[in-house]
C-alpha positions in Angstrom: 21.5 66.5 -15.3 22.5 66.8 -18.9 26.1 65.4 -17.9 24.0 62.5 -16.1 22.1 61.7 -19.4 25.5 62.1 -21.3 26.8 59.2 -18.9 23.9 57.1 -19.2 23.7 57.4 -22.8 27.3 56.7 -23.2 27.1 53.5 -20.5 23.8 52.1 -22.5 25.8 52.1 -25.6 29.2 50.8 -24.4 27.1 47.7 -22.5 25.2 47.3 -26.2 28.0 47.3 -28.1 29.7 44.8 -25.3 26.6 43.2 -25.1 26.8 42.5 -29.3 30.5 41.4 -29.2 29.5 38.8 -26.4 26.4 38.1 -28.8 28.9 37.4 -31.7 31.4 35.4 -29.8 29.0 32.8 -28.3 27.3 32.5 -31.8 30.3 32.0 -33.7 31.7 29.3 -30.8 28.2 27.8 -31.0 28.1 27.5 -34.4 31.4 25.8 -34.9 30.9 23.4 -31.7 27.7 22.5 -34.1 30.2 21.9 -37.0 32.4 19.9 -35.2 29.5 17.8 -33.5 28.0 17.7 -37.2 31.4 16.1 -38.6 31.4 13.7 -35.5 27.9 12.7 -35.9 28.8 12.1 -40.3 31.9 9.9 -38.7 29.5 8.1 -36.3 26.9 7.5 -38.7 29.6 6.2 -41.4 31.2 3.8 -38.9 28.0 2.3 -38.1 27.3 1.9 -42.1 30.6 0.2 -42.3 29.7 -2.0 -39.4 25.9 -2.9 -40.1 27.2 -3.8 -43.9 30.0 -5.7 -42.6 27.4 -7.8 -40.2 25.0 -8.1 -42.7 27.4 -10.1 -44.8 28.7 -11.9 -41.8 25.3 -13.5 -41.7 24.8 -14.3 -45.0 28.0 -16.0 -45.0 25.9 -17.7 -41.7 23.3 -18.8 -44.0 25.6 -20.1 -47.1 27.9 -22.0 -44.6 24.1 -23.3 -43.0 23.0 -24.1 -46.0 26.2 -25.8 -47.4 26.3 -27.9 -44.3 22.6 -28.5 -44.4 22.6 -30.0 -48.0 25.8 -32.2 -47.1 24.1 -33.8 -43.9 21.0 -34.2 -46.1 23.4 -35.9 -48.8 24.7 -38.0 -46.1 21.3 -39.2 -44.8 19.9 -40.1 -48.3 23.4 -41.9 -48.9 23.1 -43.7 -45.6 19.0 -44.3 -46.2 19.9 -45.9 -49.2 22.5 -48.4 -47.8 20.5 -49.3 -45.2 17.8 -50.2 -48.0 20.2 -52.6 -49.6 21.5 -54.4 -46.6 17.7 -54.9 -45.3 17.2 -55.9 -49.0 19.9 -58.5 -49.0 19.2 -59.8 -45.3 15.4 -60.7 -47.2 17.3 -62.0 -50.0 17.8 -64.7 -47.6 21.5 -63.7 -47.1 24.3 -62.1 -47.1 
């Protein structure tokens, strides 16, 4: 009986201290799977800085290049506004 105890005793504490080392090893693979998904998500998220900045001044390039053109076809229609004035001006002039 004593010898059985002896066994059980010595059993409980080989599977606890096997138990502990398993313990250890999936915590320390955990926690550098979390480090290296932690530096992957840092690259991730730096990427998509670099990416939404990039866009963001594509479109205001957009709007200057918009706006550029905008104020040039305005140009053009007051240029073209005002000939038109002076050739109706000269047809009621009585000619040309």
């Amino acid at each position: 009986m004593e010898r059985a105890f002896l066994e059980y005793g010595i059993l409980g504490i080989s599977v606890l201290i096997l138990g502990g080392i398993v313990y250890k090893f999936i915590l320390v693979r955990m926690s550098k799977e979390a480090d290296v998904m932690r530096d992957e998500l840092q690259d991730i998220r730096s990427r998509y800085h670099v990416l939404l900045n990039q866009q963001l001044s594509d479109y205001k390039e957009v709007v200057r290049t918009y706006t550029n053109m905008t104020s040039k076809v305005k140009s053009t229609l007051d240029t073209s506004t005002e000939i038109m004035e002076r050739v109706l001006e000269k047809i009621d002039d009585g000619g040309g």
